[in-house]
VMD Tcl script that draws the C-alpha trace (Angstrom):
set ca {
  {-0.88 20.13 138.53}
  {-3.43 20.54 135.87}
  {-4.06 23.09 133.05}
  {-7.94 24.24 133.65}
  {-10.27 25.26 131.05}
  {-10.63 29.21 131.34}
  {-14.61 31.07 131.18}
  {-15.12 33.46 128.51}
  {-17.15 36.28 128.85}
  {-20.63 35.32 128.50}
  {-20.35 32.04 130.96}
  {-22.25 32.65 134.45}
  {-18.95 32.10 136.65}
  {-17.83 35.42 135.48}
  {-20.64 37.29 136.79}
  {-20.67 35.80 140.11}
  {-19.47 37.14 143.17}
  {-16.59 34.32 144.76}
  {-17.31 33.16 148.04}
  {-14.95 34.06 151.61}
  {-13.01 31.19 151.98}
  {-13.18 29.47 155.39}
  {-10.39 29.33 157.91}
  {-10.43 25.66 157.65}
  {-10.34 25.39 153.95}
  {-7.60 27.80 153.13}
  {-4.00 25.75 154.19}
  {-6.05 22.16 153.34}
  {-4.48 20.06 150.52}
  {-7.65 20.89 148.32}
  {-7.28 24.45 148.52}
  {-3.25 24.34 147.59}
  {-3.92 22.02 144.72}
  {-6.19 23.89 143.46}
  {-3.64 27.40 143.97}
  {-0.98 24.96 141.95}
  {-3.99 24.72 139.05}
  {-4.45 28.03 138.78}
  {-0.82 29.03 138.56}
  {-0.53 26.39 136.15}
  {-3.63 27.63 133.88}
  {-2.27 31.50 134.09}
  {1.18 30.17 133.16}
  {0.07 28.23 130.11}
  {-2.06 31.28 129.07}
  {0.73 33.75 129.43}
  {-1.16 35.59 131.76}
  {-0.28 37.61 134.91}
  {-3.25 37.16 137.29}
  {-6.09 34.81 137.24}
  {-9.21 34.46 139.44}
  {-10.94 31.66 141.03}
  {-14.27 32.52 138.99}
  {-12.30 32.26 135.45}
  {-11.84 28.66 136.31}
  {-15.86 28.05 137.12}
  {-14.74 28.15 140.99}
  {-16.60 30.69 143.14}
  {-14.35 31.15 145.58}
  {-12.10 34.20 146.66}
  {-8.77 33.14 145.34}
  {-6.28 34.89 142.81}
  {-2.89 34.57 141.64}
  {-0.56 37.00 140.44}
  {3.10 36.30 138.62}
  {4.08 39.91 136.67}
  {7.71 38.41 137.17}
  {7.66 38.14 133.12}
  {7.64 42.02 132.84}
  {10.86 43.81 132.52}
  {10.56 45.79 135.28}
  {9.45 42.93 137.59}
  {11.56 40.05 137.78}
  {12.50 39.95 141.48}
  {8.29 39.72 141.97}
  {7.94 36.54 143.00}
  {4.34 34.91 142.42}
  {1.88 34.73 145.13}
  {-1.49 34.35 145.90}
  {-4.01 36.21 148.08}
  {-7.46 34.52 149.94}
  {-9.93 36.80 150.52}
  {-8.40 39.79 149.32}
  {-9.84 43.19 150.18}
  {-8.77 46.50 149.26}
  {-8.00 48.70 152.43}
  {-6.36 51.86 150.91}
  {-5.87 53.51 147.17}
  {-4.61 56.53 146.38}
  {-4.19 58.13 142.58}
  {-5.45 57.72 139.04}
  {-3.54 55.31 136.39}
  {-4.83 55.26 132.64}
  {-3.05 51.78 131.07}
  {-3.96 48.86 128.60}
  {-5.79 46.33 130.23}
  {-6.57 42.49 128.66}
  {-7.76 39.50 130.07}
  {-7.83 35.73 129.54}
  {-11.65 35.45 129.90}
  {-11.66 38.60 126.90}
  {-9.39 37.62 124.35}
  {-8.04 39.88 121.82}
  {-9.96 42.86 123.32}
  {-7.95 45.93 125.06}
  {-8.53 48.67 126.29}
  {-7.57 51.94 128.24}
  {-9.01 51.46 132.20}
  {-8.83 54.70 134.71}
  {-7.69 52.43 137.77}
  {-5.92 53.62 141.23}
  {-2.43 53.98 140.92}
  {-1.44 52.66 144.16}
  {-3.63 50.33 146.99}
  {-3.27 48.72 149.98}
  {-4.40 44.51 150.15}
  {-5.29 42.79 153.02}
  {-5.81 39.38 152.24}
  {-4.75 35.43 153.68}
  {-1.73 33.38 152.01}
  {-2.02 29.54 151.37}
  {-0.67 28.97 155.36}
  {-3.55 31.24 156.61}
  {-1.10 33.86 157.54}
  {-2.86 37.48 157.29}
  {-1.03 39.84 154.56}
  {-1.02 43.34 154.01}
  {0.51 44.80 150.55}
  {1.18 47.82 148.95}
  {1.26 48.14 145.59}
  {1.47 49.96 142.66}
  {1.42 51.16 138.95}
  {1.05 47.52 136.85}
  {0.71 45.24 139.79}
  {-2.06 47.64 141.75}
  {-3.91 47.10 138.38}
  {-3.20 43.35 138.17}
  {-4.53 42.91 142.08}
  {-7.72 45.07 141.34}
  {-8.30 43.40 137.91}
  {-8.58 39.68 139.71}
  {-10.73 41.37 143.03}
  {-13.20 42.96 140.19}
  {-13.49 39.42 138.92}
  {-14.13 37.91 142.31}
  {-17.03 40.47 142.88}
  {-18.59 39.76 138.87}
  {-16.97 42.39 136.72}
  {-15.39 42.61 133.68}
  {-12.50 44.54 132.60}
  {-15.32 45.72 129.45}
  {-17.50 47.27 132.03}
  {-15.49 50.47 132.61}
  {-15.55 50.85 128.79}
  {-18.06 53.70 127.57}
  {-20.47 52.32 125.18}
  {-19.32 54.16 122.55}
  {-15.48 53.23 122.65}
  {-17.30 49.57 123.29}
  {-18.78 49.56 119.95}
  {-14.81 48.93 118.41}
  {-14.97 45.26 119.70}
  {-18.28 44.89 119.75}
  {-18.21 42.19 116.80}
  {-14.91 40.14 118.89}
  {-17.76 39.77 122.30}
  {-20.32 38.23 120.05}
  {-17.21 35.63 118.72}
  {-16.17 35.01 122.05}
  {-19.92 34.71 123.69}
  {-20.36 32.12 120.98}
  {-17.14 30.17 121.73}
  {-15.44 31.32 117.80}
  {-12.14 32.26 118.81}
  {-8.43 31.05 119.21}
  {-6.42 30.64 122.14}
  {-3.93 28.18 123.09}
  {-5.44 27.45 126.31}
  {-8.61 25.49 126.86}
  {-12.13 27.71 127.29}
  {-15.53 26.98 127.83}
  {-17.94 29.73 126.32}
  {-22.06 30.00 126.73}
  {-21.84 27.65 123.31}
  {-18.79 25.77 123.60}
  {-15.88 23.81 125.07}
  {-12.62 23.72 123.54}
  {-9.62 21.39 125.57}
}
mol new
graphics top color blue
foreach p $ca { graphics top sphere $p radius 0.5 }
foreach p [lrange $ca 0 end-1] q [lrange $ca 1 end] { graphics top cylinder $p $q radius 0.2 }
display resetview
């Protein structure tokens, strides 16, 4: 398995839409390697969900793991091809990050509970309800397979607060401990 360099906002990927994955691409060896990658890459990041697109990979494929919560131990990680949101029901205001955003939070208005249809890695179909943190989790990865950003439900004026940390990470000037690649620079 290998660690992959993660996109900061700013870097085309992110704005992308992810392409279906085909039926004959989705239990191959390429496709599970590359599942194994991106588990890896959250992992090292401490993060809880990663998409395809925040590895430069435009393809509809996250992963979740929220079994590091306190709440959420017995959640064992998965990941879902060609996700799509069937059902949601309810309003949830919570903290929201992301790997491709460092340093930046803030409050998101997302639905409280959904319903995902989507494939595993053995092309099985999947349907899952969730809620509370990992309904946000799910919906954070789908918004990146479809080109958004976390920072896009923030108001302009709450936006102005971090303005100064997008310009840093645009330009590649911040710290992580995982590898990025920003519109200016690559740091392994």
């Amino acid at each position: 398995m290998s660690v992959l360099p993660i996109y900061l906002d700013g870097t085309e990927p992110l704005r992308k839409k992810g392409k279906f994955v085909s039926p004959d691409k989705i239990g191959d060896d390429a496709t599970i390697r590359f599942v194994m990658d991106m588990f890896e890459t959250m992992h090292s990041a401490d993060g809880i969900g990663l998409a395809a697109n925040q590895v430069g990979v435009l393809k509809r494929i996250i992963v979740v793991d929220i079994s590091c919560l306190e709440d959420f131990k017995d959640v064992k990680p998965f990941a879902l091809i060609n996700p799509e949101v069937v059902y949601e029901e309810g309003k949830c205001t919570m903290e929201e990050g992301c790997l491709s955003v460092p340093e930046v939070r803030a409050e998101i208005v997302r639905p409280k509970t959904i319903k995902v249809r989507y494939k595993n890695t053995n092309f099985q179909d999947q349907e899952l309800e969730a809620n509370d943190i990992l309904a946000r989790v799910i919906l954070h990865e789908i918004d990146h397979l479809n080109g958004v950003l976390f920072i896009d439900y923030v108001p302009k004026s709450k936006k102005k607060e971090f303005i100064d940390q997008l310009e840093k990470i645009q330009n590649g000037v911040v710290e992580t401990k995982y590898p990025i690649i920003s519109s200016q620079r690559v740091v392994l």
